[in-house]
VOKOLSE-991539 format. One line per 5 residues: number of its first residue (from 1); their letters; for each residue x, y, z of N, C-alpha, C. Coordinates in Angstrom, 1 decimal. Layout:
N
NUM> A> X Y Z X Y Z X Y Z  ...
This chain:
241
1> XXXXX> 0.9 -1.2 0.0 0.0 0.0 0.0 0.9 1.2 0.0  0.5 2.9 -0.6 1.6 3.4 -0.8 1.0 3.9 0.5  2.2 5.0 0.1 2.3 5.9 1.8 2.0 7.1 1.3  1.2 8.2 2.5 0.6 9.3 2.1 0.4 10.0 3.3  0.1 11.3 3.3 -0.3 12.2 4.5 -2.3 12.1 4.0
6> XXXXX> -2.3 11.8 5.5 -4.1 11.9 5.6 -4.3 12.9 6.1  -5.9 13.3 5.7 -6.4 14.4 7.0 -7.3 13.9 7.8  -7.5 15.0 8.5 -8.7 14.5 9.0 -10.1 14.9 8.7  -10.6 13.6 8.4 -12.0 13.4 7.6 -13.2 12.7 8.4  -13.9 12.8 7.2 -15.2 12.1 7.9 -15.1 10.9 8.0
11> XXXXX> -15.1 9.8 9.2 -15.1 8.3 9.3 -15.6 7.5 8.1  -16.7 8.3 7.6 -17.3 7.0 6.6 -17.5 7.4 5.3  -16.3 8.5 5.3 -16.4 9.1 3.9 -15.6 8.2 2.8  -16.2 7.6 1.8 -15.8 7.1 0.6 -15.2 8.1 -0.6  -13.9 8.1 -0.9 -12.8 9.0 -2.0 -11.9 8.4 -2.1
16> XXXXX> -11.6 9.3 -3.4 -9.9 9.2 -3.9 -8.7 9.5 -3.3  -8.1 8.8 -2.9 -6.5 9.8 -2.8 -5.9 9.0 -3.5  -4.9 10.5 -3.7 -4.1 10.4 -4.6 -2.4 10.1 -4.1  -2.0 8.8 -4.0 -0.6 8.5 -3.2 0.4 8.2 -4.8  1.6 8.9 -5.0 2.9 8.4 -5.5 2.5 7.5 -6.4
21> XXXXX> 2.9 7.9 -7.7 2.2 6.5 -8.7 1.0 5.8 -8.7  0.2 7.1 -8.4 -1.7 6.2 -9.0 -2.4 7.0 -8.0  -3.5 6.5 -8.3 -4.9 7.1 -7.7 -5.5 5.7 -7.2  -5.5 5.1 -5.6 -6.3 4.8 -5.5 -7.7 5.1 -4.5  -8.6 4.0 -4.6 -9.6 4.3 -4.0 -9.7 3.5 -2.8
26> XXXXX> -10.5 4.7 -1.8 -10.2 4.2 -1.0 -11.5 4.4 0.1  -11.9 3.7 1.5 -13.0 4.0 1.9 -12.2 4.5 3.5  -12.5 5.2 4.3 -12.1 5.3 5.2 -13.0 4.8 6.4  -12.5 4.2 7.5 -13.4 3.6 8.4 -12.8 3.5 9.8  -14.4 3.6 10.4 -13.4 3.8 12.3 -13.5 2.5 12.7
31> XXXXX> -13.7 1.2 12.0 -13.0 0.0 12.1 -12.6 -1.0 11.9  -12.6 -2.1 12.3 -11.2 -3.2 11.5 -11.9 -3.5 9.8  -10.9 -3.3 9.1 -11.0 -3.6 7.5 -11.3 -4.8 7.3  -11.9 -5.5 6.7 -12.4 -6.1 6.6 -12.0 -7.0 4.8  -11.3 -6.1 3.8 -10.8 -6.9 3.2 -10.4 -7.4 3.0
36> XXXXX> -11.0 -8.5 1.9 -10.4 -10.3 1.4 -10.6 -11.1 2.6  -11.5 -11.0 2.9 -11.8 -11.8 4.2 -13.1 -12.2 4.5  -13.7 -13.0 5.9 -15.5 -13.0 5.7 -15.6 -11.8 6.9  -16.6 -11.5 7.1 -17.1 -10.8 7.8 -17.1 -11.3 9.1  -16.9 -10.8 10.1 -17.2 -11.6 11.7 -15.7 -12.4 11.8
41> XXXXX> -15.0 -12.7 10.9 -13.0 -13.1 11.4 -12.7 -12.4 12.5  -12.5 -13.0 13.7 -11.5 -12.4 14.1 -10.2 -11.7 13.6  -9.6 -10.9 13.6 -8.5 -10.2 13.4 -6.9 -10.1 14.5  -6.1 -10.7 13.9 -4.9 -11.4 15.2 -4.4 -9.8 15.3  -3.4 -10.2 16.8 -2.8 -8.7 17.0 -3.6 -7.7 17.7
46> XXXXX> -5.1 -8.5 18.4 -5.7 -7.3 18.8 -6.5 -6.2 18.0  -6.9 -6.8 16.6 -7.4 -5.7 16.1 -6.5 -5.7 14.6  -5.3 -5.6 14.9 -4.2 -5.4 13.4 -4.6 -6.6 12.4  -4.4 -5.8 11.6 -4.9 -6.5 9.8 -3.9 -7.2 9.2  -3.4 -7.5 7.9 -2.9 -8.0 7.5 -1.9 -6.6 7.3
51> XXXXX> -1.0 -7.4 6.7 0.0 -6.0 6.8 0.6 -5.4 8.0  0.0 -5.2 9.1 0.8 -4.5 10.2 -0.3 -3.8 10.7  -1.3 -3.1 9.6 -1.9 -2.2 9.5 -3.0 -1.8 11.0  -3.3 -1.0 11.5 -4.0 -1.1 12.8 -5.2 0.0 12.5  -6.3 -0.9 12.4 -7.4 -0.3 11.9 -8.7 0.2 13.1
56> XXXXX> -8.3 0.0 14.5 -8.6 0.5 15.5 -9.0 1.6 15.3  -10.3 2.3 16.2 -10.7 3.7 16.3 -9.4 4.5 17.0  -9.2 5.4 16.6 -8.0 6.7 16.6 -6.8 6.0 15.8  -6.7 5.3 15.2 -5.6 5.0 14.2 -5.2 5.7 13.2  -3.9 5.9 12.7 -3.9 6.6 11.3 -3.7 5.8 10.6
61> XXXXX> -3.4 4.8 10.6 -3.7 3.5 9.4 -5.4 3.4 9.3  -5.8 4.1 8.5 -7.5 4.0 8.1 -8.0 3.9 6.9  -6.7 3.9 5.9 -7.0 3.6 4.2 -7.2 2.3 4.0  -8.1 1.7 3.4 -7.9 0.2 2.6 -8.7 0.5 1.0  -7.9 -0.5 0.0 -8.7 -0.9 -1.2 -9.5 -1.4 -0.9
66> XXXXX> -10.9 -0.6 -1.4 -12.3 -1.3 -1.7 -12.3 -2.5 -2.2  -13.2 -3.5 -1.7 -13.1 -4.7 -2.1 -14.1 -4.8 -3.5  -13.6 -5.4 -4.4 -14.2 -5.0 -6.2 -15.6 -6.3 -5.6  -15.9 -7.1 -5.5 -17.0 -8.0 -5.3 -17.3 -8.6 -3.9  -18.6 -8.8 -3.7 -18.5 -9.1 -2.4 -19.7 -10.3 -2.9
71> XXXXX> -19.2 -11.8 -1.8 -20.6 -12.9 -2.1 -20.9 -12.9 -0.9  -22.1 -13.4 -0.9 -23.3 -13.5 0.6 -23.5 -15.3 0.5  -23.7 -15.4 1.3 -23.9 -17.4 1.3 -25.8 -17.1 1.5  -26.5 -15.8 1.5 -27.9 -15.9 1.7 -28.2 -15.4 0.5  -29.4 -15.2 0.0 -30.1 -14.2 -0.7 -30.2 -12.7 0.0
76> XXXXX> -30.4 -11.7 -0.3 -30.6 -10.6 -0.3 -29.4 -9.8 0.6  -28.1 -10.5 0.3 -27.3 -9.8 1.0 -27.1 -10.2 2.6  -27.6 -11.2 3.0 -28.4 -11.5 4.3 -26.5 -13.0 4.2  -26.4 -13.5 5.9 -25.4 -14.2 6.4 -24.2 -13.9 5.8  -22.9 -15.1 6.5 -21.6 -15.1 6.2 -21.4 -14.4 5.0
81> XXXXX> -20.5 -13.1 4.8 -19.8 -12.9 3.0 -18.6 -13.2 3.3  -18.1 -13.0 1.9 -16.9 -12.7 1.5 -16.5 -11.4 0.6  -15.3 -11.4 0.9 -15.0 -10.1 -0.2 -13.5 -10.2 -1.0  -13.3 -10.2 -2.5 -12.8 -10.5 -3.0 -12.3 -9.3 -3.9  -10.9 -9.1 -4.4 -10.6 -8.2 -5.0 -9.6 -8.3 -6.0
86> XXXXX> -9.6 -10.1 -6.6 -8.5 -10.3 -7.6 -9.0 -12.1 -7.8  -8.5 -12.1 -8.9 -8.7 -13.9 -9.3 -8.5 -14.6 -8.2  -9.4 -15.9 -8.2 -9.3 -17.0 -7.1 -9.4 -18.2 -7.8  -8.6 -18.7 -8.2 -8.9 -20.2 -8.4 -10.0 -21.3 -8.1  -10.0 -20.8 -6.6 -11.1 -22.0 -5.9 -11.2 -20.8 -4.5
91> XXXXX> -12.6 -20.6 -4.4 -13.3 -19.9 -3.3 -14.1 -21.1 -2.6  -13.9 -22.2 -2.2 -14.3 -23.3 -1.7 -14.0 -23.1 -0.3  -12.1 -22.8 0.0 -12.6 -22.7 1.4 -13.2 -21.7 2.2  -14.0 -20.1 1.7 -14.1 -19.3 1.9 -15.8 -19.4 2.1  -16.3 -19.6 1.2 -18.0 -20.5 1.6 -18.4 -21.4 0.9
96> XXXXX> -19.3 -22.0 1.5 -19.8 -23.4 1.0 -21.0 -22.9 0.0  -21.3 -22.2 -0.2 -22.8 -21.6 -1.3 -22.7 -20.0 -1.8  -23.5 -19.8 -2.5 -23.4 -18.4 -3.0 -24.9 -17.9 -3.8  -25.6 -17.3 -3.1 -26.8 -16.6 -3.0 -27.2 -15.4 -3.2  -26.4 -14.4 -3.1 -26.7 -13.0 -3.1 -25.0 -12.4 -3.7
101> XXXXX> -24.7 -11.4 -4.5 -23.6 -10.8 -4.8 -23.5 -9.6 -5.2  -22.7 -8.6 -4.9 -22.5 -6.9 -5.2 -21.2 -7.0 -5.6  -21.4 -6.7 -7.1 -20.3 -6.3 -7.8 -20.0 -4.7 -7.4  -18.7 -4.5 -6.9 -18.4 -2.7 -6.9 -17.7 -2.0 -7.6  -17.2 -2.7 -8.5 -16.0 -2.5 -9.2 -15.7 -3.5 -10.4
106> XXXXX> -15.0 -3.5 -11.8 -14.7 -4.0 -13.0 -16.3 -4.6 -13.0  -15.7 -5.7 -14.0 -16.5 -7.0 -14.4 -15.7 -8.2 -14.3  -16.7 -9.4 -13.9 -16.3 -10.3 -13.2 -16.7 -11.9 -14.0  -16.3 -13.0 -13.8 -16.8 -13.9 -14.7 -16.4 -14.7 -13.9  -17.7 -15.9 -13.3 -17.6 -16.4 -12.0 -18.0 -18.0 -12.7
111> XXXXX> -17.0 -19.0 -11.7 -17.5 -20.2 -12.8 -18.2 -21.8 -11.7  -19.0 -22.4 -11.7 -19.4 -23.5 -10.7 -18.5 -24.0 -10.2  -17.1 -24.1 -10.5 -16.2 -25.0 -10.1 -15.0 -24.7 -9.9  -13.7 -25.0 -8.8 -12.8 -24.1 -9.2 -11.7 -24.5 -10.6  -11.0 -23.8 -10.4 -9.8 -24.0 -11.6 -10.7 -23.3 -13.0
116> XXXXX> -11.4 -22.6 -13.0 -12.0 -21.5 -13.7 -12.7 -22.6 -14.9  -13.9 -23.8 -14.5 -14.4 -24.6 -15.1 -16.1 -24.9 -14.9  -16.8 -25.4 -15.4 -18.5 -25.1 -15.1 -18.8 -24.4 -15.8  -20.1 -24.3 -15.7 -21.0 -23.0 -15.7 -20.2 -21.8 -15.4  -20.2 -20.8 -16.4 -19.9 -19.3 -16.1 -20.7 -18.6 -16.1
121> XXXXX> -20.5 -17.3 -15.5 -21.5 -16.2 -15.1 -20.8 -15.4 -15.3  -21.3 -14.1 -16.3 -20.8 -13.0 -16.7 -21.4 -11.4 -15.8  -20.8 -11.1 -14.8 -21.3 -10.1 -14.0 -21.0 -8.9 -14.1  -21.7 -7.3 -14.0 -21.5 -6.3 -14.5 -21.5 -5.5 -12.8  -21.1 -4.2 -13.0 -20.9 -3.3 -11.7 -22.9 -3.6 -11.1
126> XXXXX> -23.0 -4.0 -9.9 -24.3 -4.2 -9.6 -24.9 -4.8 -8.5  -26.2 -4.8 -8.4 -26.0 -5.7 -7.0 -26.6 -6.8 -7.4  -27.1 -8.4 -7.1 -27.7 -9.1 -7.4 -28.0 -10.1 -6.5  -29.5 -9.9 -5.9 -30.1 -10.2 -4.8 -30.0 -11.9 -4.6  -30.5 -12.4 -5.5 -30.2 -14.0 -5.7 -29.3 -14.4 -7.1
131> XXXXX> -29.6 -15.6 -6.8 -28.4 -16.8 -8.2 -29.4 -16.6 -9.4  -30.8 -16.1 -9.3 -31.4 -16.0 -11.1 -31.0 -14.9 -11.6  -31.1 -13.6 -10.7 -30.5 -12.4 -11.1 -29.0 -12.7 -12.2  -28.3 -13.5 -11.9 -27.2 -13.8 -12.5 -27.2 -15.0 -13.3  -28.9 -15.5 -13.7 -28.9 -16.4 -14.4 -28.4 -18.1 -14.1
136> XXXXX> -28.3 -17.9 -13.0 -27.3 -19.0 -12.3 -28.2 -20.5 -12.1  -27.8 -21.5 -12.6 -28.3 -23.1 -12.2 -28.1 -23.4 -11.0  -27.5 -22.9 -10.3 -27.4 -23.3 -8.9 -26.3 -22.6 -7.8  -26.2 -22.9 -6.8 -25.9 -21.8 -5.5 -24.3 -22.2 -5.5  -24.0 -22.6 -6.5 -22.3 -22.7 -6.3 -21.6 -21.8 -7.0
141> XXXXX> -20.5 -21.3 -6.8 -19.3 -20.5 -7.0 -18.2 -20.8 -6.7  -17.1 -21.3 -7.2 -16.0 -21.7 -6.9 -14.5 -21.0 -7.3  -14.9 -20.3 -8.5 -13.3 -19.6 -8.8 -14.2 -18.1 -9.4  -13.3 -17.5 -10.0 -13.6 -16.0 -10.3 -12.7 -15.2 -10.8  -12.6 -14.7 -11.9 -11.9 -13.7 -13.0 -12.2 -12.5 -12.9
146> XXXXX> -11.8 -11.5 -12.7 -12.2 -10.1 -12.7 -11.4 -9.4 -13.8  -12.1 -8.5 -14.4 -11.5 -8.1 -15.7 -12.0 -6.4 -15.8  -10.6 -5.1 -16.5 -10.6 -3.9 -16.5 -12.3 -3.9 -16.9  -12.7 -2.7 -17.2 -13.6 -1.8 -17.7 -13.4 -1.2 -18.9  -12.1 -1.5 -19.6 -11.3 -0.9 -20.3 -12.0 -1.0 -21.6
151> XXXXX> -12.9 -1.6 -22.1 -13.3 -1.8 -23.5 -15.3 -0.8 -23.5  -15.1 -0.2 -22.0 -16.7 0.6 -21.9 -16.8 1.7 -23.1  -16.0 2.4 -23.9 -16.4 2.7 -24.7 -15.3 2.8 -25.7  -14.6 1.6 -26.1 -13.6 1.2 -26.7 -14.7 0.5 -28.0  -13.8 0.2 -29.4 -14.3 -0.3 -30.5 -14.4 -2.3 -30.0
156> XXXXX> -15.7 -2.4 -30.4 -16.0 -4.1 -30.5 -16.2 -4.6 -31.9  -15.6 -6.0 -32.0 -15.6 -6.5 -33.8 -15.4 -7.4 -33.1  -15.9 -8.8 -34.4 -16.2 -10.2 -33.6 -16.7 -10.6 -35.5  -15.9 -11.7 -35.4 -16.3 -12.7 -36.8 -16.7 -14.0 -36.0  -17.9 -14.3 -36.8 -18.3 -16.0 -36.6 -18.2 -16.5 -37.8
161> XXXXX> -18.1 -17.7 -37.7 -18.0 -18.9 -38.7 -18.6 -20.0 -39.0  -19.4 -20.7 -39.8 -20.1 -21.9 -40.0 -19.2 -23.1 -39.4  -18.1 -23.0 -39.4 -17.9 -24.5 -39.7 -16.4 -24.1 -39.0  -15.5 -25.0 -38.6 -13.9 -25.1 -37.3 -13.2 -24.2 -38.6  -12.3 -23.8 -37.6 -11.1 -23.4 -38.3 -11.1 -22.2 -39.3
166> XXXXX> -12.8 -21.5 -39.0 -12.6 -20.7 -39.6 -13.2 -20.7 -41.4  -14.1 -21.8 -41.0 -14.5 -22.1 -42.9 -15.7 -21.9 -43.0  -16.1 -22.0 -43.8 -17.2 -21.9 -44.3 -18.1 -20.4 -44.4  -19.2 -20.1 -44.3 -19.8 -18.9 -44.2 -19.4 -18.2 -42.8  -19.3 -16.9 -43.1 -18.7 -15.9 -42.4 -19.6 -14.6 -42.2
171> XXXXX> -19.5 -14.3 -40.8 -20.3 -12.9 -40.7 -19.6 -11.6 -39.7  -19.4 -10.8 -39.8 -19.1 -10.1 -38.5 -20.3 -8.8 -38.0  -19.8 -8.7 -36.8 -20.6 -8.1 -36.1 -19.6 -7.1 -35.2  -20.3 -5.7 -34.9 -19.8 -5.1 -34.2 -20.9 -4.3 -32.6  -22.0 -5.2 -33.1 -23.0 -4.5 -32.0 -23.4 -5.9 -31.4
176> XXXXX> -24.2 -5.7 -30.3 -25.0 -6.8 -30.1 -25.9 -7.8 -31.2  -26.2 -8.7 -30.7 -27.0 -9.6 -31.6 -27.9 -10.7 -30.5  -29.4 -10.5 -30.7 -30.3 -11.0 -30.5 -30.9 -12.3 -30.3  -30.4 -12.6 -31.6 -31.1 -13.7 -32.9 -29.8 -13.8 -33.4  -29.2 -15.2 -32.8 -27.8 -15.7 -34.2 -28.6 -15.6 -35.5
181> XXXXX> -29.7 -16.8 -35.2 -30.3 -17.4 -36.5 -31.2 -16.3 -37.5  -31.3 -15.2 -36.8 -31.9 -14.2 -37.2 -31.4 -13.5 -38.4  -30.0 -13.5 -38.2 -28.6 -12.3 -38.9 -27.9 -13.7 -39.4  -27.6 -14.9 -39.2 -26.6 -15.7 -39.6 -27.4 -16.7 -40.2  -28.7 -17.3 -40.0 -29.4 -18.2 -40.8 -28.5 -19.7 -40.4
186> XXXXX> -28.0 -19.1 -39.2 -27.5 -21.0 -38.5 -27.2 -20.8 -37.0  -27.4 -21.7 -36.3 -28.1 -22.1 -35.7 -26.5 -22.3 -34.6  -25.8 -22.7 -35.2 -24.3 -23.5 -34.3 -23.1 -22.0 -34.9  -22.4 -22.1 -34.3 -21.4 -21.0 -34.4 -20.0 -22.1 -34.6  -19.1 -22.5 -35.4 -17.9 -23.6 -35.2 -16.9 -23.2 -34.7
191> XXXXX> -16.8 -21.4 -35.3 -15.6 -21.0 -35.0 -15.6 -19.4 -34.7  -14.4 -19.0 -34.4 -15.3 -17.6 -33.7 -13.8 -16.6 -33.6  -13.6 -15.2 -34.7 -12.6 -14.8 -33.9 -12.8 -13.2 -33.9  -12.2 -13.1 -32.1 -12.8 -11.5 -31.1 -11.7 -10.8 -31.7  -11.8 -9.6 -32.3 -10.5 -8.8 -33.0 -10.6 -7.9 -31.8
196> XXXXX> -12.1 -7.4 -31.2 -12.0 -6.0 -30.3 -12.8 -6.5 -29.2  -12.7 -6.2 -28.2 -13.2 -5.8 -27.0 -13.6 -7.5 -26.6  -14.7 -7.2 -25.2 -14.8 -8.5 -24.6 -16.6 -8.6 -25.4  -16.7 -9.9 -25.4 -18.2 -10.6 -25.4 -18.7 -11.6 -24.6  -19.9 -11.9 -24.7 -20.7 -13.0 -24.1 -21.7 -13.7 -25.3
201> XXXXX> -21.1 -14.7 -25.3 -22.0 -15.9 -26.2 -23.1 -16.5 -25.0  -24.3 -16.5 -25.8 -25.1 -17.1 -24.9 -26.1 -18.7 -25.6  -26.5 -19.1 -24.9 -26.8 -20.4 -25.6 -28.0 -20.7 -26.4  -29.1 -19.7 -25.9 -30.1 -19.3 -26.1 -30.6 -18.0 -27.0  -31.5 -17.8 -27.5 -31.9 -16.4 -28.4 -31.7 -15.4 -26.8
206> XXXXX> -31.6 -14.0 -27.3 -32.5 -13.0 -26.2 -31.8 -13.3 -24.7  -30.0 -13.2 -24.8 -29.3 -13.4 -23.6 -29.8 -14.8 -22.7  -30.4 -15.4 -23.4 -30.6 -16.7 -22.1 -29.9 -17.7 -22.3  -29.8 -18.6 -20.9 -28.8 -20.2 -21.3 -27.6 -19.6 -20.5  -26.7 -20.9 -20.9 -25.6 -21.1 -20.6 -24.4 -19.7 -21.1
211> XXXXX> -23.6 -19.0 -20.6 -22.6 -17.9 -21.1 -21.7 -18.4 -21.0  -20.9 -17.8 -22.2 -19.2 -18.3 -22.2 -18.8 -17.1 -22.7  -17.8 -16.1 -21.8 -17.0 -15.5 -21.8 -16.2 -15.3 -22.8  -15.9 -14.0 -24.1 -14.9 -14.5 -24.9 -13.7 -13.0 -25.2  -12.9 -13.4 -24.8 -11.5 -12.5 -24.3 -11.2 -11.9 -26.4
216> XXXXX> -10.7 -10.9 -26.7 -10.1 -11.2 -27.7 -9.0 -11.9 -28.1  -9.3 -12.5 -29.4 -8.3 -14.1 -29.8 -9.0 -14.9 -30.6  -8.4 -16.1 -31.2 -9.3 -17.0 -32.0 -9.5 -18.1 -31.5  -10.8 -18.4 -32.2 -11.2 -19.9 -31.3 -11.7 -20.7 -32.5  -10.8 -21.4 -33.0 -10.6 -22.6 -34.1 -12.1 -23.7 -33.8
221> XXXXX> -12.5 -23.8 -32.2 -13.6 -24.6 -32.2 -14.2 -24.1 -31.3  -15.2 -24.5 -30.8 -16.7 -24.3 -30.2 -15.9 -24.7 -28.7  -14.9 -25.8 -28.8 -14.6 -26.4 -26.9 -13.8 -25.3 -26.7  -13.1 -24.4 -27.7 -11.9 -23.3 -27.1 -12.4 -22.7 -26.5  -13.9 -22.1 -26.1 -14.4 -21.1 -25.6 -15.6 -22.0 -24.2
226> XXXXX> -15.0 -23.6 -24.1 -15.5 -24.2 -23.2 -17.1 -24.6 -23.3  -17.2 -24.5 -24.7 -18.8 -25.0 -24.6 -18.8 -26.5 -25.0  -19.9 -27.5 -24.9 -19.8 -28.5 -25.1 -20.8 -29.0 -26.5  -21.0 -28.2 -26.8 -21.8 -28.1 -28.5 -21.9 -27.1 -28.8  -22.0 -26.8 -30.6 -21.5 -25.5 -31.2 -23.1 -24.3 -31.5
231> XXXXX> -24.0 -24.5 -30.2 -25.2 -23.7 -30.7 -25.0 -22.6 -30.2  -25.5 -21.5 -30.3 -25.3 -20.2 -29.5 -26.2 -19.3 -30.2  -27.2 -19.5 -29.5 -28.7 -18.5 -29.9 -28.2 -16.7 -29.5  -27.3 -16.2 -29.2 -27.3 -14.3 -29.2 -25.8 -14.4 -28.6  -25.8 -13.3 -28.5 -24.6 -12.9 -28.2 -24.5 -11.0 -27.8
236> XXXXX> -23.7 -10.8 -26.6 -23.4 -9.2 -26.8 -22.3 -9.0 -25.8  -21.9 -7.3 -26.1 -20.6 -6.6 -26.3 -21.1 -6.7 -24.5  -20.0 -6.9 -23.9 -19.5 -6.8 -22.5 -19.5 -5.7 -22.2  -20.4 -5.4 -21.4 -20.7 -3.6 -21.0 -21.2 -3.8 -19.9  -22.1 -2.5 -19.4 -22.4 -2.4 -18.2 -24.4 -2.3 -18.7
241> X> -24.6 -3.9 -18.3 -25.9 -3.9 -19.0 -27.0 -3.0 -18.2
């Protein structure tokens, strides 16, 4: 964390400061910090955080990074969370279910299993009270990608393909899309390459079904992008829906 002269502020005032090489954000609080961690941890040292840091009322250690996502093991925000502010492989030991989630920061792509495998969930800055809100099959969460903002009003282009490797009939797109079969007259997508920005393939017309995440790069087949057959009823530009 860098180092900086504070003033004195309002306990629960949320801002910027600006420390030596960057701007971060920051929340200020009269007590123990609570990121990357669950809620209700004890804190060793009497109080001190990770780092050294002493987050005690009258401390001058009172900056921390906002935590970018937080999960609830209830619906509505309700029992045990977590708070998370960078890839996890496996969030297994941290809770056993996942019910409620407040994205605060980037976008996030959350998957049933760890080692970034399952079902994915494509999540935008927001809050989302239960697992349908996020389209979700069931109350599991196990790993997690978080990814810039950086393409929010950056150029998107995206070619699909009839058939692997890039053969057959060809279309591109640079807006969202609805209706594959609507604009492409088929039904399976074989191959698929992201020139700009991020998307979401979805399995179904009209954002519904299964989502698969697609980074810019090429995908010679339908398993590169982890699906297990080549249908993909819509698709759209990774934004802040």
């Amino acid at each position: 964390m860098g180092q900086g002269a504070l003033k004195d502020i309002d306990p629960t005032e949320r801002r910027e400061d600006v420390f030596a090489g960057g701007i971060a954000l920051v929340e200020i609080r009269d007590t123990a910090c609570s990121h990357s961690k669950f809620d209700g941890m004890e804190d060793k040292n009497n109080g001190d955080v990770e780092m050294g840091l002493d987050f005690r009322p009258g401390s001058k250690d009172i900056t921390c990074i906002l935590p970018q996502i937080i999960f609830y093991e209830d619906r509505n925000f309700q029992g045990r969370h977590y708070e998370c502010s960078s890839d996890c492989a496996d969030l297994s030991p941290y809770f056993s279910r996942c019910n409620s989630i407040r994205v605060e920061s980037d976008w996030w792509v959350l998957y049933e299993k760890p080692n970034y495998m399952g079902y994915q969930y494509v999540l935008t800055r927001g809050e989302y009270p239960d697992y349908q809100h996020w389209m979700g099959f069931n109350d599991r969460v196990r790993s997690c990608r978080s990814y810039p903002q950086q393409y929010r009003r950056g150029a998107y282009r995206l070619r699909i393909y009839e058939r692997p490797d890039f053969g057959g009939q060809m279309m591109e797109f640079t807006d969202d899309c609805p209706s594959v079969y609507d604009h492409f007259r088929y039904h399976d997508i074989h191959s698929c390459h992201v020139m700009d920005g991020y998307w979401v393939f979805y399995e179904h017309p009209s954002y519904r079904g299964r989502q698969y995440f697609m980074r810019p790069g090429e995908y010679r087949r339908y398993t590169d992008w982890e699906a297990t057959y080549s249908t993909v009823g819509s698709f759209r530009r990774m934004r802040d829906f």
